[in-house]
N, C-alpha and C positions, 0 to 999 in steps of 0.2 A: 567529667562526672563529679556532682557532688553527693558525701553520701554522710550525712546526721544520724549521728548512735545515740539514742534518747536514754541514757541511764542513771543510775545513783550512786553508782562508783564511780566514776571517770578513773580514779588513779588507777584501777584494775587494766588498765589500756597502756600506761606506762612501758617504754620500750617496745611493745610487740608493733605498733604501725613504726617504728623507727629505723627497722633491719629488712635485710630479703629484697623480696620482688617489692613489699607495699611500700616501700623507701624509695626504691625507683621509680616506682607510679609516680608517689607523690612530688620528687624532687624533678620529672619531666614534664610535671604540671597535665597528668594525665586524670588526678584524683584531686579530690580536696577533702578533708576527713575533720568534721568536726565534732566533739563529744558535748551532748548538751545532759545537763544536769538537772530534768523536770521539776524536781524538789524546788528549782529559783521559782516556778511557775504555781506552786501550788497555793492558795486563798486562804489556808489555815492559818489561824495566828502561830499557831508549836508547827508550825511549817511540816506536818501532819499530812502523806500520801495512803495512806494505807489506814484501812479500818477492819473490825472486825466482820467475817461473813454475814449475813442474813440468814435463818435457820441454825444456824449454829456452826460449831466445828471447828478445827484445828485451824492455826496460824491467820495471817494478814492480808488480807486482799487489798490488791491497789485501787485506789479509788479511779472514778473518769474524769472528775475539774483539772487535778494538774496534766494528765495526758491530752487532753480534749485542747488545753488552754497551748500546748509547748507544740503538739501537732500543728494547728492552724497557725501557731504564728512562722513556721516554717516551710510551710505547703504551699506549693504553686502548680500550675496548668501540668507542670511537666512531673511532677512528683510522685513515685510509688510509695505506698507503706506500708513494710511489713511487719508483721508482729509476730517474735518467735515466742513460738510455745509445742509442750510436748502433742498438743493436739492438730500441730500444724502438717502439711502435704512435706512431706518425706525430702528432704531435699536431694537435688541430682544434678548431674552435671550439667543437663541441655536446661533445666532454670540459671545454672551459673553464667551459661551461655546466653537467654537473655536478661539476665540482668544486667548484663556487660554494657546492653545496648541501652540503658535506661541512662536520661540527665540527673534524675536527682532521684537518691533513695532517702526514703525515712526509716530507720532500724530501732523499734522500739526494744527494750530489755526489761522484761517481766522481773519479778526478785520475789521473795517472801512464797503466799502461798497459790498467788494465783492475779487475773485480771478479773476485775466487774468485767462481766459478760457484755457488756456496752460497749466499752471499747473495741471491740471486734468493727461494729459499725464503722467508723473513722480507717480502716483498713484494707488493702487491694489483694493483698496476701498474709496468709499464713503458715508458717515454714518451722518445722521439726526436725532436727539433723541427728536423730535418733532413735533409738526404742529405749530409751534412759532419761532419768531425771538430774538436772545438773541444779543448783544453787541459784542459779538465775539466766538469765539471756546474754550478758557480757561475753563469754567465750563463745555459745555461736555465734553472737554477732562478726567477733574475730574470723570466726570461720566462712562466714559469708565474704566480708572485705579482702581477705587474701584469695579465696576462689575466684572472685566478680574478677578485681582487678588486675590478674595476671592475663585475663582474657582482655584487657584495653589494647585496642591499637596501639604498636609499639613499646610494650613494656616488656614484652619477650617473643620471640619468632613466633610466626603462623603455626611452623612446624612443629615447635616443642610441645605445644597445646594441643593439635591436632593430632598428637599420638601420645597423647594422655591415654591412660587408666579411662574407662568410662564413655571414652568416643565408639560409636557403633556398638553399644550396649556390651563391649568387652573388655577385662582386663589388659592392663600394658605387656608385652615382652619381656622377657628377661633380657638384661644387659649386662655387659663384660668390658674390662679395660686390662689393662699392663699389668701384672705380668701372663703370660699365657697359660704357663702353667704354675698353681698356686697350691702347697702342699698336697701335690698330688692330682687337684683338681683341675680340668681343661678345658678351656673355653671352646664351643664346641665348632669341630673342625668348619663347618658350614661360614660361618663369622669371619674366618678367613679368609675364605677360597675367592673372594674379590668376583663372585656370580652374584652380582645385585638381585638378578631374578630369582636366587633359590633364595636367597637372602630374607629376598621378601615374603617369600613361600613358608619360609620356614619363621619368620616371625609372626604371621597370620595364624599358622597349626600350631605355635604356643601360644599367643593367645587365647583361644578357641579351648588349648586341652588345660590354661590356669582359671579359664572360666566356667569351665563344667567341673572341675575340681573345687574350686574356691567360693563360686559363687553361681550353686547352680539355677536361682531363682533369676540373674542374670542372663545366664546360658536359654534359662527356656524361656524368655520373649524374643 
């Protein structure tokens, strides 16, 4: 997979693909990750992305020449592109799951106050990884590249992913390690007993009761 983060920071990316699982993608040649800088691409002489609205109003809208001009030159047959913004489709983990399956992403990152409404055109998706407003698109995009790529063939077991948080629309299980009992508290006798079957039973019935607790907009689809 390749996957081009269209931004104006770049430096804001420093370290975070260089640790974890996205180090491992990257270093088993499972990913290829490159940050492009539009601002190279834009026609202005004061090298000028951003203008003032139409109608009026607060802050700086990005213009469509240098997106329009950095998109094509990196788009091919195989290529998605999304564009995050707070007006995008909610993001979830079964999109994480197919984007895993996609050859190339294009990840644009908004800044300032907003995108010309045009750019949306040049786009296959649009994706929101909140009900908030951040500073820009650089950190989801983060967030998109560490979810997609953990899900690549061989970057981490079938299994570890497949009982994710979020698989069959429920939270993960509670987990326990060494020691058994920890000021007091006890891993619960069930985790023990070496009955796979209730095992299984009983990490099904917590997920189900940290899902109608936690997240019951979850629990009812």
């Amino acid at each position: 997979m390749r996957i081009d983060i269209l931004t104006l920071f770049p430096n804001m990316f420093q370290g975070v693909f260089q640790e974890s699982i996205v180090r491992r993608a990257i270093d088993l040649g499972k990913v290829e990750i490159h940050l492009v800088n539009f601002r190279d691409y834009t026609m202005d002489p004061h090298h000028k992305v951003d203008d003032t609205p139409y109608g009026g109003g607060a802050g700086m809208v990005l213009m469509c020449q240098p997106i329009f001009d950095c998109v094509r030159s990196l788009k091919t047959e195989d290529s998605k592109v999304i564009l995050l913004t707070p007006g995008g489709k909610p993001y979830r983990q079964e999109m994480a799951y197919e984007l895993s399956h996609a050859k190339h992403l294009i990840i644009i990152c908004g800044h300032y106050e907003g995108f010309d409404e045009r750019i949306k055109s040049i786009c296959d998706m649009q994706i929101s990884i909140g009900d908030y407003v951040l500073t820009g698109g650089e950190i989801p995009s983060m967030v998109l590249v560490d979810s997609i790529t953990r899900l690549l063939p061989g970057v981490i077991t079938d299994e570890s992913h497949i009982n994710d948080s979020f698989h069959n629309q429920l939270l993960d299980y509670p987990t326990y390690t060494k020691p058994r009992v920890f000021e007091g508290m006890e891993v619960p006798e069930v985790l023990t007993s070496g009955d796979h079957k209730k095992i299984e039973e009983y990490r099904y019935q917590e997920s189900v009761r940290l899902t109608k607790e936690n997240r019951p907009d979850l629990f009812d689809k």
